[in-house]
C-alpha positions in Angstrom: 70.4 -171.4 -17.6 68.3 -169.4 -20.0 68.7 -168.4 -23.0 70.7 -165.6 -24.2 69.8 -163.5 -27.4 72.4 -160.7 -29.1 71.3 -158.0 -31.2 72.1 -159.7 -33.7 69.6 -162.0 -36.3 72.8 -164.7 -37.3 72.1 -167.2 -34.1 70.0 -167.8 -31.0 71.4 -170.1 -27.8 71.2 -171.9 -25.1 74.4 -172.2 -23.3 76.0 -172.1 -20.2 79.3 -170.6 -18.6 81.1 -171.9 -15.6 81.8 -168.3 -14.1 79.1 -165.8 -15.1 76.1 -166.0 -17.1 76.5 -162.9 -19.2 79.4 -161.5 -21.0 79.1 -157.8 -21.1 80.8 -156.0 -24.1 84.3 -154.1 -23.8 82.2 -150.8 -23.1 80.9 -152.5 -20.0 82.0 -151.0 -16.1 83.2 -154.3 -15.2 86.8 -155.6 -16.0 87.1 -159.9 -16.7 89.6 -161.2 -14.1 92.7 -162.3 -15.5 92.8 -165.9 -14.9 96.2 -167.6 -14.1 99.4 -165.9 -13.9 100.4 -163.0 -16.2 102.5 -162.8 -18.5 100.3 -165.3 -20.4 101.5 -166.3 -24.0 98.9 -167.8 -26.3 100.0 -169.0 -29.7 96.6 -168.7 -32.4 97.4 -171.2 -34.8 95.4 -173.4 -37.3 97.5 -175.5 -39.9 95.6 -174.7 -42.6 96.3 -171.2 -44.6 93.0 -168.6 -44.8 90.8 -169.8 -42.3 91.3 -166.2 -40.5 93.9 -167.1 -37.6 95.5 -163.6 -38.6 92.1 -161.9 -38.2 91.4 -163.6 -35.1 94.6 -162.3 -33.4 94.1 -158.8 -35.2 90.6 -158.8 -32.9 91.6 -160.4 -29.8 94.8 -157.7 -29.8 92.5 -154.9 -30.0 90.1 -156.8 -27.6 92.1 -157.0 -24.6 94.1 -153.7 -25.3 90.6 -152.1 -24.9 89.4 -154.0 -22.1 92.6 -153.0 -20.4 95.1 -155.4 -20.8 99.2 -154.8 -21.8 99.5 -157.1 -25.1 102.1 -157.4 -27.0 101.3 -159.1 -30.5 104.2 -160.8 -32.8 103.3 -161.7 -36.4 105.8 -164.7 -36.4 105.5 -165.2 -40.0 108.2 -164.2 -41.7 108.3 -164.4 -45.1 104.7 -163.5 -45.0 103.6 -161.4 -42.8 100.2 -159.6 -42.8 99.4 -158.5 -38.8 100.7 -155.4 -39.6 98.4 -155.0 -42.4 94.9 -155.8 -40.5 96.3 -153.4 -37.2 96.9 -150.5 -39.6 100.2 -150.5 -38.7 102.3 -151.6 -42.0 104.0 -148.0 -42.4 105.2 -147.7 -38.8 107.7 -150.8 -39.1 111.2 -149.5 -38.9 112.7 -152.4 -37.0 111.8 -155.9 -36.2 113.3 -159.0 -34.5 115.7 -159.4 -37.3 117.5 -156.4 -36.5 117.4 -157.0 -32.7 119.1 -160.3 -32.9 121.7 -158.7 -35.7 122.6 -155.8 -33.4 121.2 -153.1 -35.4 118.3 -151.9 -32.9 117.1 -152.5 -28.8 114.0 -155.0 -28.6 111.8 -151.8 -27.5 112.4 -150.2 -30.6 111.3 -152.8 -32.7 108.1 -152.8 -30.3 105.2 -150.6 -32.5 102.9 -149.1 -30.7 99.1 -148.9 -31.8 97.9 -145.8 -32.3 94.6 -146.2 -30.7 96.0 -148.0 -27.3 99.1 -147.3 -25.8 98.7 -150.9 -24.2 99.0 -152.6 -27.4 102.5 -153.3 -29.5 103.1 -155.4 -32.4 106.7 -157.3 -32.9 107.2 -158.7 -36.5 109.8 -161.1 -37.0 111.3 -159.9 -39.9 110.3 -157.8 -42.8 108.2 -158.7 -46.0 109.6 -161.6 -48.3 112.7 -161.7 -46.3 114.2 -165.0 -44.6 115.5 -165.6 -41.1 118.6 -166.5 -40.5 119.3 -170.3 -39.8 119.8 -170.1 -36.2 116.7 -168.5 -35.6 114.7 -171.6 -34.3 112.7 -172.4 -30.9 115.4 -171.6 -28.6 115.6 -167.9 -30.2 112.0 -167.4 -30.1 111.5 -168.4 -26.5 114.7 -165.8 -26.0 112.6 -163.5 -27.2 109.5 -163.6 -25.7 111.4 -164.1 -22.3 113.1 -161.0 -23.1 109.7 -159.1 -24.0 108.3 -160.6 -20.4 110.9 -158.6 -18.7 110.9 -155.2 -20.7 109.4 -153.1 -18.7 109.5 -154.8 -15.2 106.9 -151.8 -13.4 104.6 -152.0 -16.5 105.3 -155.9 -17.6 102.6 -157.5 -20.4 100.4 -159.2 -19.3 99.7 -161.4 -23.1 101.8 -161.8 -25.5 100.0 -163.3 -28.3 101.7 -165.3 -31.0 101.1 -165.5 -34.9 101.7 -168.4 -35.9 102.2 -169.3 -39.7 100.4 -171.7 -42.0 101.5 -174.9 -41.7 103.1 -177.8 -39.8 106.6 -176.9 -41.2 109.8 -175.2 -39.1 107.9 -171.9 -38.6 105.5 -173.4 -36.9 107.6 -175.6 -34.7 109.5 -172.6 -33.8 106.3 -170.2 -33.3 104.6 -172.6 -30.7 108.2 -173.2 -28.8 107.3 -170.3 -26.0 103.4 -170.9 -25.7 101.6 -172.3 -22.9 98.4 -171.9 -24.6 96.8 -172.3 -27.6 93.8 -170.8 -30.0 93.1 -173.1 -32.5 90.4 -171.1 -35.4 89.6 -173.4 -38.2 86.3 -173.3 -40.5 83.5 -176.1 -40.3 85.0 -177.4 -43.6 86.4 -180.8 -43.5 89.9 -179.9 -45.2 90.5 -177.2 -42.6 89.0 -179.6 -39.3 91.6 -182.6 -40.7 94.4 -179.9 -40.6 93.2 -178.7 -37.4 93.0 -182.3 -35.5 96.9 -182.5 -36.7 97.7 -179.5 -35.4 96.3 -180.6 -32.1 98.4 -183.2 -31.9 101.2 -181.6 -32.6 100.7 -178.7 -29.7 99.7 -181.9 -27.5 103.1 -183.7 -27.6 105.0 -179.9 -27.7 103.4 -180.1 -24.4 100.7 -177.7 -24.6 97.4 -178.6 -22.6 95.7 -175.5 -22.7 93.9 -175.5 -26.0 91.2 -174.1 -27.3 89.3 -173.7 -30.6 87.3 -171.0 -32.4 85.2 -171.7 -35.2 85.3 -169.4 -37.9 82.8 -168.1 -40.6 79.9 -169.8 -39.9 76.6 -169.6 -41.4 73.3 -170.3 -39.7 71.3 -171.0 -43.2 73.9 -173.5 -44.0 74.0 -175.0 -40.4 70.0 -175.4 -41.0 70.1 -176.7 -44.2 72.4 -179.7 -43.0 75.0 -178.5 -45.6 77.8 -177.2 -43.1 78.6 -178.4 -39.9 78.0 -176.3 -36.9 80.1 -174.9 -34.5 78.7 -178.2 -31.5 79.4 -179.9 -34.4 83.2 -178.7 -34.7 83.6 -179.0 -30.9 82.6 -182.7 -30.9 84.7 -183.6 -34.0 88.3 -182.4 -32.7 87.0 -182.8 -28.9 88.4 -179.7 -27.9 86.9 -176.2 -25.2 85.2 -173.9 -27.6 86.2 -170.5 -27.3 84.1 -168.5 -29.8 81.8 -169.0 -32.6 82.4 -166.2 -35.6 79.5 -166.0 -38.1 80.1 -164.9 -41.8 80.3 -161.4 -42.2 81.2 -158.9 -45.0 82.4 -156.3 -42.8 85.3 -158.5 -42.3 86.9 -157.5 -45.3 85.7 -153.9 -45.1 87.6 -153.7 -42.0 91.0 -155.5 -43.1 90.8 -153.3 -45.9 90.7 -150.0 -43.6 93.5 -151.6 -41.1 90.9 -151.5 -38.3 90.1 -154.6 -36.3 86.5 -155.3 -36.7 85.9 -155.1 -33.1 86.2 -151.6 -33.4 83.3 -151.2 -35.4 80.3 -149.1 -34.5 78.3 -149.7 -34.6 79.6 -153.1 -33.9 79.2 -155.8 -36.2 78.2 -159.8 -35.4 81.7 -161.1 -35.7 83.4 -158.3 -34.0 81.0 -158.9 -31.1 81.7 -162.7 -31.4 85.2 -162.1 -31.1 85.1 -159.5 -28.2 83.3 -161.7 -26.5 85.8 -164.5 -27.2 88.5 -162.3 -25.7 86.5 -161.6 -22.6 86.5 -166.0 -22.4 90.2 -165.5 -23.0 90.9 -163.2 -19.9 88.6 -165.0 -17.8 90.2 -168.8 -18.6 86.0 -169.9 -19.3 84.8 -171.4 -22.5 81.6 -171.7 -24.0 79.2 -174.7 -24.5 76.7 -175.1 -26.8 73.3 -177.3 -26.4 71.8 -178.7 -29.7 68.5 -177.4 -30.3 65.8 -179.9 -32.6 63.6 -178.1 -34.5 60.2 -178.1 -33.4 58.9 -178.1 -36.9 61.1 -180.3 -38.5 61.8 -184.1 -37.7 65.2 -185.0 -36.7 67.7 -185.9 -39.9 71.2 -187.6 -40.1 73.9 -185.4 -40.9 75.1 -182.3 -39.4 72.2 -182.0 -37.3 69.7 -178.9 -36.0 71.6 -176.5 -34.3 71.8 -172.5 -34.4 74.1 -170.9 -32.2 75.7 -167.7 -31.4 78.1 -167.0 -28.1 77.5 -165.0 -25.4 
């Protein structure tokens, strides 16, 4: 398989794909064919706090809304929600779950819909600083999504793609009740990979199989240096598909500042591309691979090894 270079200078590849051998952007003629059987619900997930799991559903929302796909998003959060924020969508919340399960509004008008893509809605739990009721636990979430399976019956969703909060606690046990798959993003820091392995094997014995991981801000001149791991690096550690690799990159918080998900960019920037074409993996049910590359004008060192990498 040869190589495959992006117009971008963070990282150069060699990798290979079991289903195609390019990954055209979300601009591209061709549609990815929706692997298994829709609706498909994905929980995003890490275990540790700030690693960017909110930011990588933000992207992967606005992803497959664009590429054609009904998504529903719920920021399962509660207390601290912040999807809203990153979809530019914190000032159209009227209702959320809460209020469905108190009797106050119908699931479809707690539903928001984005203003760029009719095919995308976000669901937040409940509103800022404000606590669930008791009951609400695994059993009322999986209600819930069940419910939003079967909303529209002639124009069902086709993901529904779940939130999750920080931490191993009750919101996450109840967040990952109605997944059958799973996006795990950490960072190649060794705080957020040994909260990540936990996590794992939590979704493992929850009975979720389908796992998957993205690597978050990584840097190429660190990866070089031998001072942080790399994304091969990541994969081999927790032993788990890798989905995307997202380089470092400032327009990250430009973008969660304006309330636009950075893979709406233009022109587009590294880690929005990164991410769309993590989506793309998503639809399709493929995963990336990376291949270790030795320097040919270095010797070979312990440690993190030489490896530069970027996905296509």
């Amino acid at each position: 398989m040869p190589s495959l270079v992006l117009p971008t200078a963070y990282f150069s590849t060699k990798l290979s794909h079991r289903h195609h051998s390019t990954i055209p952007s979300a601009t591209h003629s061709r549609r990815p064919h929706l692997a298994g059987d829709p609706p498909r619900t994905v929980v995003i997930t890490s275990g540790k706090g700030g690693v960017g799991k909110t930011t990588a559903t933000a992207n992967l929302s606005a992803s497959l809304a664009r590429l054609g796909f009904r998504v529903t998003s719920i920021d399962a959060d509660a207390g601290l929600r912040n999807l809203d924020l990153l979809l530019g969508l914190e000032n159209r919340i009227h209702y959320t779950a809460s209020e469905v399960f108190s009797g106050e509004c119908r699931l479809d008008q707690a539903l928001v819909r984005d203003r760029r893509f009719n095919n995308l809605r976000l669901l937040c739990l409940s509103k800022p600083r404000s606590k669930l009721p008791l009951s609400f636990g695994s059993k009322t979430i999986t209600y819930l999504v069940d419910a939003l399976k079967t909303l529209e019956p002639l124009n069902p969703v086709q993901f529904i793609l779940i939130d999750c909060p920080a931490g191993v606690d009750a919101g996450f046990v109840t967040a990952i009740a109605p997944a059958d798959e799973a996006i795990l993003v950490t960072t190649p820091d060794i705080t957020a990979l040994r909260d990540a392995d936990r996590v794992a094997g939590l979704l493992e014995c929850d009975g979720i199989k389908d796992i998957k991981i993205i690597v978050n801000r990584v840097r190429a001149d660190l990866v070089r240096g031998e001072d942080m791991m790399s994304p091969l690096d990541v994969q081999e550690m927790l032993g788990l598909p890798l989905l995307g690799a997202i380089p470092e990159d400032a327009e990250v918080i430009r973008s969660t500042n304006r309330g636009s998900p950075l893979v709406l960019n233009d022109p587009p920037a590294p880690a929005g591309i990164a991410f769309e074409q993590a989506a793309w993996r998503l639809v399709e049910g493929d995963t990336m691979t990376a291949v270790a590359l030795e320097e040919a004008d270095r010797p070979a060192k312990k440690g993190f090894g030489w490896f530069s990498f970027f996905g296509l």
